[in-house]
Every structure is written in structure tokens, then in C-alpha cells.
Short mmCIF file of the C-alpha atoms (twelve columns), coordinates in Angstrom:
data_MODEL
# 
_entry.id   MODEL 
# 
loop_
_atom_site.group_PDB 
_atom_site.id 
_atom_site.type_symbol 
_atom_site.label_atom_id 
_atom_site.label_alt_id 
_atom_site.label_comp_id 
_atom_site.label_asym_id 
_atom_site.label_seq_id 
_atom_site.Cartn_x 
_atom_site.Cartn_y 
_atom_site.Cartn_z 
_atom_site.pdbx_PDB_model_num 
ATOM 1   C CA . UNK A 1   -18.800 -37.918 -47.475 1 
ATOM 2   C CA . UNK A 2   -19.346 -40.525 -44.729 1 
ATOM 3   C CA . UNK A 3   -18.650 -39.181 -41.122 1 
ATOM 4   C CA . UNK A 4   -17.265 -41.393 -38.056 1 
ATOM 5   C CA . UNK A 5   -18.102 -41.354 -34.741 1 
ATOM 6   C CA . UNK A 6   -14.732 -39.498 -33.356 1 
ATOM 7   C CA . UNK A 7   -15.356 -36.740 -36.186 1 
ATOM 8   C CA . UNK A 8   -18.930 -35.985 -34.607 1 
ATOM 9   C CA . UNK A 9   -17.816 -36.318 -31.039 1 
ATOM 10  C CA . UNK A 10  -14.910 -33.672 -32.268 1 
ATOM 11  C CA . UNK A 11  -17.289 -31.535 -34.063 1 
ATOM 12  C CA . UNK A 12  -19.538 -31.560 -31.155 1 
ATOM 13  C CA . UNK A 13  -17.339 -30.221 -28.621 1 
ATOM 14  C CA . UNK A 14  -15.658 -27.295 -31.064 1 
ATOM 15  C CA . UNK A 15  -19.630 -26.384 -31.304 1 
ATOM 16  C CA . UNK A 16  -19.963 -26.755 -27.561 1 
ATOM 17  C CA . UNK A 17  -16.461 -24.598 -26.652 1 
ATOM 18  C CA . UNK A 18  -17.651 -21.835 -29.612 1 
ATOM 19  C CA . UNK A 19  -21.516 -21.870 -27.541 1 
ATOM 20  C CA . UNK A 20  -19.475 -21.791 -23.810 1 
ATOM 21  C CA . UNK A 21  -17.230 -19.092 -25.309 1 
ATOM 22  C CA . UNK A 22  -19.888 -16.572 -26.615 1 
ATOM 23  C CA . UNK A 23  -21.444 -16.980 -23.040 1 
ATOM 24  C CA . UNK A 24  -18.682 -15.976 -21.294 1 
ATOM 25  C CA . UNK A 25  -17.937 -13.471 -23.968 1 
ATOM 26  C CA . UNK A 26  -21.629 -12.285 -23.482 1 
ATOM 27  C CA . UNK A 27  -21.702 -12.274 -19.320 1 
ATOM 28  C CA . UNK A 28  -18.231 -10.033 -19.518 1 
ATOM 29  C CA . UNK A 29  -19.369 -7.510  -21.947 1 
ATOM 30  C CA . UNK A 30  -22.423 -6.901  -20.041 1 
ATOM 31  C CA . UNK A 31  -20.257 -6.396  -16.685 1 
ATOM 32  C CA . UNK A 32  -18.282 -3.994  -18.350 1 
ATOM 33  C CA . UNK A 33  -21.772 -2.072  -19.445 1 
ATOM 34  C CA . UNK A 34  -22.638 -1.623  -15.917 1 
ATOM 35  C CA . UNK A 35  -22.101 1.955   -14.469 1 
ATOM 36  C CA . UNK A 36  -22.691 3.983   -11.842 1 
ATOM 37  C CA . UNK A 37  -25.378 6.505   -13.121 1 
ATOM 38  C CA . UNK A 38  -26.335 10.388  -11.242 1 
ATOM 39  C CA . UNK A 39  -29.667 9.739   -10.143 1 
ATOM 40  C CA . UNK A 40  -30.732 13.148  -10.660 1 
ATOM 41  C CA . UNK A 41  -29.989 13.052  -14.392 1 
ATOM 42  C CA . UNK A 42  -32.306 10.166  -14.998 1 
ATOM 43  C CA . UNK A 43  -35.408 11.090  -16.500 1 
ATOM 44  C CA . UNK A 44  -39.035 8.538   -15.891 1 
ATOM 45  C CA . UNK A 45  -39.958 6.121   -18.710 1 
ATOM 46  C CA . UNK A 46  -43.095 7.097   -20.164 1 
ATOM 47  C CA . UNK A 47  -46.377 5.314   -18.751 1 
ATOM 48  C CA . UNK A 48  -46.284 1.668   -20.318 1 
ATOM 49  C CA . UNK A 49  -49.489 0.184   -18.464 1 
ATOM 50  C CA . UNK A 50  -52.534 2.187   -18.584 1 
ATOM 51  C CA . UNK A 51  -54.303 0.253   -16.304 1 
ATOM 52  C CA . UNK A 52  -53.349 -2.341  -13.331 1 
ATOM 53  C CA . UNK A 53  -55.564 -4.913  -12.394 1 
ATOM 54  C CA . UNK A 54  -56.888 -5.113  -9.182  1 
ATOM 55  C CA . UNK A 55  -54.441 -7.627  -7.653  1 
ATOM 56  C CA . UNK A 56  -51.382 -5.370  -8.780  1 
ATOM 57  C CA . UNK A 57  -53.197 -2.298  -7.220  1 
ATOM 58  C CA . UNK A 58  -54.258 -4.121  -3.915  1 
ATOM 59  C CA . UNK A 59  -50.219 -5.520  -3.556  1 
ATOM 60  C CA . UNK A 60  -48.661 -2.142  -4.706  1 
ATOM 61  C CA . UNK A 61  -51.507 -0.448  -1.737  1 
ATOM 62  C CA . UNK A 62  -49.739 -2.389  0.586   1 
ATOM 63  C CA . UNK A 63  -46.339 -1.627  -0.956  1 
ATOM 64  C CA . UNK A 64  -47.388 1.684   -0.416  1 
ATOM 65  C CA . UNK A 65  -48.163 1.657   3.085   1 
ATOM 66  C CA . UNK A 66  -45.803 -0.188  4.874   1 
ATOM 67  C CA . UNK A 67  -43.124 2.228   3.588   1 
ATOM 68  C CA . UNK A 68  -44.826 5.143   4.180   1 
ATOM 69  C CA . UNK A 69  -42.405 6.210   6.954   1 
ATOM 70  C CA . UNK A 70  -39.537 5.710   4.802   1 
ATOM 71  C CA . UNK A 71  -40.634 6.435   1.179   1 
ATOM 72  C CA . UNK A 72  -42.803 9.211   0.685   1 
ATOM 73  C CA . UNK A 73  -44.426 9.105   -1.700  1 
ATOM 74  C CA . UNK A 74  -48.074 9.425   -2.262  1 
ATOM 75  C CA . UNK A 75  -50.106 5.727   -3.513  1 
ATOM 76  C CA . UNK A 76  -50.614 7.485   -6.896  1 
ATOM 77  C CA . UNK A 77  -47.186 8.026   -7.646  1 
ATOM 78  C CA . UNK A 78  -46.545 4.717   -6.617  1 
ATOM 79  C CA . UNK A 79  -49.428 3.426   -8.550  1 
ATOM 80  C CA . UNK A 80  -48.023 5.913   -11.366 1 
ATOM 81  C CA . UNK A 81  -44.174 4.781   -11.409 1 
ATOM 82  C CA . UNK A 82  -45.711 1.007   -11.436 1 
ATOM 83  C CA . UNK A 83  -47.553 1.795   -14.541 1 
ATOM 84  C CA . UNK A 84  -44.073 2.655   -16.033 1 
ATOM 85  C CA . UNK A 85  -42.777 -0.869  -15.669 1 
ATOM 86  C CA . UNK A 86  -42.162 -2.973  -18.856 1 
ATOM 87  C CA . UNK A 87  -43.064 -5.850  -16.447 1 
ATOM 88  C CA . UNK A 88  -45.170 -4.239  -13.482 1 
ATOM 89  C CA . UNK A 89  -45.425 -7.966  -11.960 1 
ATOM 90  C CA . UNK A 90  -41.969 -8.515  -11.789 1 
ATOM 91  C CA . UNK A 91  -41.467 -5.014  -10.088 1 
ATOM 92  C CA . UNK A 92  -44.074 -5.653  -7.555  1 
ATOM 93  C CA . UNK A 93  -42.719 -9.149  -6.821  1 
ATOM 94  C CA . UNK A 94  -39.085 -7.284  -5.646  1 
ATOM 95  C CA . UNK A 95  -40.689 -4.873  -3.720  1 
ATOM 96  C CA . UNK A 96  -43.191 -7.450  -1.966  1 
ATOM 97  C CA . UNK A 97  -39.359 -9.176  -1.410  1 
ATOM 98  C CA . UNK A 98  -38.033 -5.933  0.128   1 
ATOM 99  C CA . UNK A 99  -41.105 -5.448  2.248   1 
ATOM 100 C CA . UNK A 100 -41.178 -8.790  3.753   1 
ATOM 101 C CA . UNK A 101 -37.084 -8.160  4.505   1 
ATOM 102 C CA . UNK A 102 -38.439 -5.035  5.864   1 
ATOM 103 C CA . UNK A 103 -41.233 -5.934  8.142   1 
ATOM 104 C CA . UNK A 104 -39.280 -9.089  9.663   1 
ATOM 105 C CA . UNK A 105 -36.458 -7.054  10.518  1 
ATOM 106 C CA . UNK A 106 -38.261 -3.583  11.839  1 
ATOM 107 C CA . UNK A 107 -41.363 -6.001  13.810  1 
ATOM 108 C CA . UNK A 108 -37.961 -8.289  15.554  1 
ATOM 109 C CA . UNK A 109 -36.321 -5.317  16.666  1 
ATOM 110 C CA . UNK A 110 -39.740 -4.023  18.197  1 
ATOM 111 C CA . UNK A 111 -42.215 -1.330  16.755  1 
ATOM 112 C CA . UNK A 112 -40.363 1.305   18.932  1 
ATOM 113 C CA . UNK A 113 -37.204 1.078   16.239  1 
ATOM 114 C CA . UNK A 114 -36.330 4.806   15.570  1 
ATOM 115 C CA . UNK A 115 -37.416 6.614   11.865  1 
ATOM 116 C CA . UNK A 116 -34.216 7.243   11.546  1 
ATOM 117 C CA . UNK A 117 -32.889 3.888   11.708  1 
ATOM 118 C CA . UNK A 118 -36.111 2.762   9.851   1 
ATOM 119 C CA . UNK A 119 -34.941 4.830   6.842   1 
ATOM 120 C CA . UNK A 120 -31.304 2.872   7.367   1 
ATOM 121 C CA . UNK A 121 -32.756 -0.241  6.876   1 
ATOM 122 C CA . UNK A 122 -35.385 0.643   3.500   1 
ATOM 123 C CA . UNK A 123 -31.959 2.200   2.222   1 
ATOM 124 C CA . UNK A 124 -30.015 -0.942  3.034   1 
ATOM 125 C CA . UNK A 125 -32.982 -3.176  1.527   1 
ATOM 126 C CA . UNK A 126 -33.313 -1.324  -1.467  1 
ATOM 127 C CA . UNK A 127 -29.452 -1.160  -2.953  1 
ATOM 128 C CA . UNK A 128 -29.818 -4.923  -1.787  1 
ATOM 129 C CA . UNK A 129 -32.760 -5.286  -4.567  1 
ATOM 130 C CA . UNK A 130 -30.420 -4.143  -7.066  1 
ATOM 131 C CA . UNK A 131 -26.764 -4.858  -6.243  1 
ATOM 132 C CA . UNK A 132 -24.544 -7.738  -4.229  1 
ATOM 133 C CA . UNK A 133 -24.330 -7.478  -0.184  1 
ATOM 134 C CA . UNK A 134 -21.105 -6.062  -0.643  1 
ATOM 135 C CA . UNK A 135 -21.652 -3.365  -2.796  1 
ATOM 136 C CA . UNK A 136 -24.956 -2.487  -1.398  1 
ATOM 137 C CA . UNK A 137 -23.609 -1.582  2.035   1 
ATOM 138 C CA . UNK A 138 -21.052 -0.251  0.337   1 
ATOM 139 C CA . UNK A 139 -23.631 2.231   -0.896  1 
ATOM 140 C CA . UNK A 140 -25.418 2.710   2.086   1 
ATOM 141 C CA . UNK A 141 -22.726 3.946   4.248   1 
ATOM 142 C CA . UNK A 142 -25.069 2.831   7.620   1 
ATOM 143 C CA . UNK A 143 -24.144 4.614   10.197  1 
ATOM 144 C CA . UNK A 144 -26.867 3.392   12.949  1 
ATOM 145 C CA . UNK A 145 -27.050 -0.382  11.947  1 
ATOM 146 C CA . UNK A 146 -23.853 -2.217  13.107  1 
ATOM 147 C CA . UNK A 147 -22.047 -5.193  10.760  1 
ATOM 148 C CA . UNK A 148 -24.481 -8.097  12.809  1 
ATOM 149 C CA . UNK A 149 -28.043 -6.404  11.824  1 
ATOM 150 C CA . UNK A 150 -26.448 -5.593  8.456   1 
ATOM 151 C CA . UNK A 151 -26.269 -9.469  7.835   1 
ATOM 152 C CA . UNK A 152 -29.451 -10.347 9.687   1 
ATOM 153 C CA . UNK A 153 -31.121 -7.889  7.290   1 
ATOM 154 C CA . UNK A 154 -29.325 -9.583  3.967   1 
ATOM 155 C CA . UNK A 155 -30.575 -12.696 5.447   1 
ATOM 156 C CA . UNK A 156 -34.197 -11.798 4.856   1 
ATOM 157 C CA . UNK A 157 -33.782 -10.830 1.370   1 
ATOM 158 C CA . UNK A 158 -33.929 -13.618 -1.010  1 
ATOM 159 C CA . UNK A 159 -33.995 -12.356 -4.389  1 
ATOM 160 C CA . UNK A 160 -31.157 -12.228 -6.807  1 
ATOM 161 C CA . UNK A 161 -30.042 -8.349  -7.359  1 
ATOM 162 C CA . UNK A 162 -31.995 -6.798  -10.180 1 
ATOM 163 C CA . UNK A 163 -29.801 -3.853  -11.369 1 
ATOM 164 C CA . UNK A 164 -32.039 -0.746  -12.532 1 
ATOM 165 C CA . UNK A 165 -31.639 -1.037  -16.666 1 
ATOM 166 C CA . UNK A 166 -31.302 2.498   -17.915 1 
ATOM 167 C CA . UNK A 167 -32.121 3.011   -21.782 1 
ATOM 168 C CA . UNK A 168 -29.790 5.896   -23.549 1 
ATOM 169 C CA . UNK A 169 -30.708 7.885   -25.978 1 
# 
């Protein structure tokens, strides 16, 4: 059977609609996956990393540290939930994102800047790590940080939202 140019140019695109098609198909079915989810009925992953090396420790110290105020939770937890990661580097990499949001906006508006509002702005920061601007103040409800610092803060986060991926059972 010989085959012409047209026929492979026509074949071609048919394979290139079917491949843009499953994408699309693809993208929408995993919208319509995403849910909101109790957090109190989740239950931690098992420990996946036994050991961090020293650079993860040293970045998740600071981690740690700087949101001390506004997270408590003790550096072996923290080391601990890190551990639990599938990919501990990626993890570390959004937090080190949220922290740097953090830090610029907290150190601009002076080290004076109430707990209060503090915890406001780690709240904001976080549901920003894992969900659009919209729907993360959404979430947040802020009551202390007006519509301008809401922005300024979004401004300092660069990452794409990485929604928290819960496993069923």
C-alpha cells in the first residue's frame, strides 16, 4: 500500500487531536478528583526516609526556626513529618519558598509586627503553597491583613500551588 503525503499529514493530525484530547480529558478528570478533605480525619504517612542528609536537616533547622512563633512544633517533628515525604527535597524547597515569602513580608513591616498577625500571614502563605490566590484567601478568612498586604504577600510567593495528595484506602 503506498501512502501520499496528504494521507500522512491527515493521519498526523487525527493522532495529534486523539494525544490533545486525552490531555484535556486527563487535566479535567483530575479537577474533578480534587476535594476538600477534614483535616482531622487524615491520618500521617508512614516514615519513608530513615535518614536526611545533612543539607536537608540544616535547611529544614532553619525551616524550623523561623516559624517557630507561628508553627509549633518541635525540630523533631519537623525533622519527623519530613522523613514522611515521598520527595523530602521537593517539600523542603516549598517551605524554603514560604519562608522567604514569610521573612520579606514580616522583616518590611518591621520586627514589631504582632503574633497575631504573624500567624495571619504563615496561614495566608501556607494555603498559598497549595491552592490559587483566590482560593487561598478564600481559606484564610484574614481578618487583620487588609486586601493591599494580601497581594504584597502573594507577590513574594513564587511557586506554583502544590495541592496536598491524599492516598485512600
Amino acid at each position: 500500500m503506498k501512502i501520499n503525503m496528504n494521507q500522512i499529514i491527515y493521519i498526523s493530525i487525527f493522532l495529534l487531536g486523539i494525544f490533545v484530547w486525552a490531555y484535556y480529558r486527563n487535566a479535567k478528570s483530575e479537577k474533578e478528583n480534587v476535594e476538600n478533605v477534614n483535616p482531622n480525619k487524615l491520618v500521617q504517612n508512614n516514615i519513608v526516609h530513615e535518614q536526611l542528609s545533612e543539607k536537608q536537616i540544616e535547611k529544614i533547622k532553619k525551616i524550623q526556626s523561623s516559624f517557630a512563633d507561628v508553627y509549633k512544633i518541635s525540630l523533631e517533628e519537623t525533622i519527623t513529618n519530613f522523613k514522611r515525604d515521598q520527595n523530602p527535597d521537593n517539600e523542603i524547597e516549598v517551605w524554603l519558598n514560604m519562608l522567604k515569602a514569610y521573612e520579606k513580608f514580616v522583616y518590611k513591616n518591621g520586627t514589631e509586627i504582632e503574633l497575631n498577625k504573624k500567624n495571619e500571614v504563615f496561614k495566608l502563605i501556607l494555603m498559598r503553597s497549595m491552592m490559587d490566590e483566590k482560593k487561598a484567601e478564600f481559606e484564610t478568612k484574614c481578618t487583620i491583613l487588609n486586601k493591599d498586604e494580601i497581594n504584597e504577600i502573594f507577590s513574594y510567593y513564587k511557586l506554583a500551588a502544590k495541592p496536598l495528595l491524599i492516598e485512600t484506602k
